[in-house]
C-alpha positions as CSV (number, residue, x, y, z in Angstrom):
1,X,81.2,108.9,112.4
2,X,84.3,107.2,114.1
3,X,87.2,108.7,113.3
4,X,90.8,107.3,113.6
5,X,94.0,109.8,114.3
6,X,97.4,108.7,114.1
7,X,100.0,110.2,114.5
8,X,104.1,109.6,114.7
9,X,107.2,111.5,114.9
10,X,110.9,109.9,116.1
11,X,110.1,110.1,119.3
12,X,106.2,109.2,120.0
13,X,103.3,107.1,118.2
14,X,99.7,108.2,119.0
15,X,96.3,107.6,118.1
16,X,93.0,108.6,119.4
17,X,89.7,107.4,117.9
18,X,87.0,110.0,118.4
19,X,83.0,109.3,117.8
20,X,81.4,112.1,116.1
21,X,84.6,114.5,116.3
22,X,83.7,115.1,120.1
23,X,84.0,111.9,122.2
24,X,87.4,110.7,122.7
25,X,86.7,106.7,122.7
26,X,90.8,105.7,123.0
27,X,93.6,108.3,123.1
28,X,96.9,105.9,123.3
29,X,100.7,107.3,123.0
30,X,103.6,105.6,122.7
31,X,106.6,107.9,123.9
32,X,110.4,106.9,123.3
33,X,112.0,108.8,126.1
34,X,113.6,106.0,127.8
35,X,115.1,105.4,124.0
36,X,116.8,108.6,123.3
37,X,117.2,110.5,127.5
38,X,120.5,108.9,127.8
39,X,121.8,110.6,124.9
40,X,120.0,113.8,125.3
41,X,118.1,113.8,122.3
42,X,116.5,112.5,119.6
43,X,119.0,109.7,117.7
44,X,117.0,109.4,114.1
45,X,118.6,105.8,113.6
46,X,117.2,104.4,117.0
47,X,114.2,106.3,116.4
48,X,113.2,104.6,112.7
49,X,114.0,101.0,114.6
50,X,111.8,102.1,118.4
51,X,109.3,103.2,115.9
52,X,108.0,99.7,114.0
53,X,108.3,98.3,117.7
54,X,105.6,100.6,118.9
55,X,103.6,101.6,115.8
56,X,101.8,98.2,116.2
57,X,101.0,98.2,120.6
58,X,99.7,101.2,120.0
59,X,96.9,99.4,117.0
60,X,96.3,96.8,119.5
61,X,95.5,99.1,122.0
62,X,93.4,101.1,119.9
63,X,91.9,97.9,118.5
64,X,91.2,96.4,121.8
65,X,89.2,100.0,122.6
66,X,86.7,99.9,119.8
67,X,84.0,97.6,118.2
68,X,84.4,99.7,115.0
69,X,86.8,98.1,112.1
70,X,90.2,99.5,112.5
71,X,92.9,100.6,109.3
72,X,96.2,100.6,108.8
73,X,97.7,102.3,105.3
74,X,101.5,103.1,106.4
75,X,103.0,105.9,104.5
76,X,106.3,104.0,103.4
77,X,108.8,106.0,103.7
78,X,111.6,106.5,106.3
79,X,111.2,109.8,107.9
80,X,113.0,111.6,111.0
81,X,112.4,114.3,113.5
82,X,114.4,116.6,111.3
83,X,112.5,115.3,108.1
84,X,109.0,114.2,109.5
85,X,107.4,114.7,106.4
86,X,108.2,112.9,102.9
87,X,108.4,116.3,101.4
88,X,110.8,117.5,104.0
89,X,113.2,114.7,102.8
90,X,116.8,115.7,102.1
91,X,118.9,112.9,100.0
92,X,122.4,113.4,101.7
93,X,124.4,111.1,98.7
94,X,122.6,114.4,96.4
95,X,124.3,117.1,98.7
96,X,120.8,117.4,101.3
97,X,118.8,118.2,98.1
98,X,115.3,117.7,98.7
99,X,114.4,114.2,97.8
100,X,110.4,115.0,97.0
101,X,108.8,114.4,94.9
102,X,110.9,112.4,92.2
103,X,114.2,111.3,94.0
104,X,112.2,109.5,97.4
105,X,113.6,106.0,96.5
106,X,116.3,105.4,98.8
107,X,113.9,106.3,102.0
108,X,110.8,103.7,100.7
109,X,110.7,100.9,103.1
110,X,111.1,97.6,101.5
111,X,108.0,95.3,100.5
112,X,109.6,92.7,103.6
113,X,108.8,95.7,105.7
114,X,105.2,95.9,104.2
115,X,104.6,92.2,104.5
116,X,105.9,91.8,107.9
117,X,103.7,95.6,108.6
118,X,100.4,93.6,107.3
119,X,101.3,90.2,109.0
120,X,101.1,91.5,112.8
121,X,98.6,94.1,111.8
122,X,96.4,91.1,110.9
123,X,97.1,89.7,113.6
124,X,96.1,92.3,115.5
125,X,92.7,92.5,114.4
126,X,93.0,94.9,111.8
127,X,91.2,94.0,108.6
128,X,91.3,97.1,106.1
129,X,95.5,97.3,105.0
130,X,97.1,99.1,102.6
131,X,99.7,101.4,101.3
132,X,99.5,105.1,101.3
133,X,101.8,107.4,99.0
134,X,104.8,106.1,97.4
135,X,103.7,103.0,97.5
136,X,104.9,100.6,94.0
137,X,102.6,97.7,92.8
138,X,105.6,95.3,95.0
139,X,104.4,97.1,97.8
140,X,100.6,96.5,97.6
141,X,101.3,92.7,96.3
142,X,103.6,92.0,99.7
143,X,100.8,93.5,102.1
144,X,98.3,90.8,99.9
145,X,100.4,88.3,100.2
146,X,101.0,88.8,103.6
147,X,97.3,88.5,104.1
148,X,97.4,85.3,102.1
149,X,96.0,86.7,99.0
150,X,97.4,85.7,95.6
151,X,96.9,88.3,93.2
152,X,97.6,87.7,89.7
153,X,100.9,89.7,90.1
154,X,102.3,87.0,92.5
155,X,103.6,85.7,89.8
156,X,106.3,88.3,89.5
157,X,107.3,87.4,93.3
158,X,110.8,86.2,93.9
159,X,111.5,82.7,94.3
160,X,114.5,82.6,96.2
161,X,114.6,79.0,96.4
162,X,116.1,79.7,92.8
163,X,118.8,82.3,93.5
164,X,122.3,81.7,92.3
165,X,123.7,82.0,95.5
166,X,121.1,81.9,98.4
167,X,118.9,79.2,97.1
168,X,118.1,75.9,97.8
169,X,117.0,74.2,94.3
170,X,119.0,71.1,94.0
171,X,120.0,72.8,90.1
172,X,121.9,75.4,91.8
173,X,125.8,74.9,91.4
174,X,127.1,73.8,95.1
175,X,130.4,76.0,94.9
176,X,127.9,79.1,94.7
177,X,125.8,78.1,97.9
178,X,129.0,77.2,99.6
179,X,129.9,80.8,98.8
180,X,126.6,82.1,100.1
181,X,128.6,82.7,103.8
182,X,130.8,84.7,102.4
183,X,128.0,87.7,101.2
């Protein structure tokens, strides 16, 4: 049995793919030191931004190891050194009550995070995508659109050609998308 092993904190992305739990086929890491030494530790805000930028090197590298079929189901939510876990998560508008399990909204990534996840995972070879916990049925539709899917629930995708202010349908009153600069 391959196995696949990822793991990620604020400051390091690894993954190792093992064959039969004993051979180590690929063991990549991703470290962040360069990001966070000048300050003299880990800065959570740099560390969520480093960590979409290295999340998908170290797929390709792990791709480009192995002739086995490689997954990617992100966990979407925005975690920290602190808080690695979604249970550890602490809501800091609640008074640093403990966000899981029914107040997690405000760390879940946005479906344009998803989408743009799936896009270069695609593109990186990886063919078996999804969304782990926390994930909403917007969530699972943007990672099948972004691998040009249309399930039937594309039809609840926004048009933003349509929007009052930011679109571009000829309908659309000019004074609003004149306004558009100002949001």
């Amino acid at each position: 049995m391959i196995v696949l092993g990822i793991e990620t904190s604020c400051d390091e992305t690894a993954a190792a793919v093992l064959d039969g739990g004993r051979k180590v086929l690929s063991n990549i890491v991703a470290s962040q030191d360069d990001v966070h030494g000048p300050y003299g530790g880990i800065v959570p805000e740099l560390a969520s931004r480093r960590h979409i930028e290295v999340v998908l090197p170290v797929l390709r590298r792990v791709r480009e190891a192995v002739s086995c079929e490689v997954a990617a189901l992100p966990v979407p939510y925005r975690t920290t050194e602190t808080e690695p876990t979604m249970q550890s998560l602490r809501d800091p508008q609640r008074g640093g009550q403990q966000a899981f399990p029914t107040a997690l909204d405000p760390f879940t990534c946005t479906r344009q995070e998803l989408g743009e996840f799936a896009t270069a995972a695609l593109g990186l070879g990886v063919r078996y995508l999804g969304v782990c916990c926390g994930a909403a049925p917007h969530h699972i539709r943007a990672v099948a659109e972004a691998a040009g899917k249309t399930p039937p629930a594309s039809r609840y995708s926004p048009d933003m050609s349509k929007h009052s202010f930011l679109g571009t349908d000829p309908r659309i009153v000019k004074a609003y998308q004149e306004y558009a600069g100002n949001l």
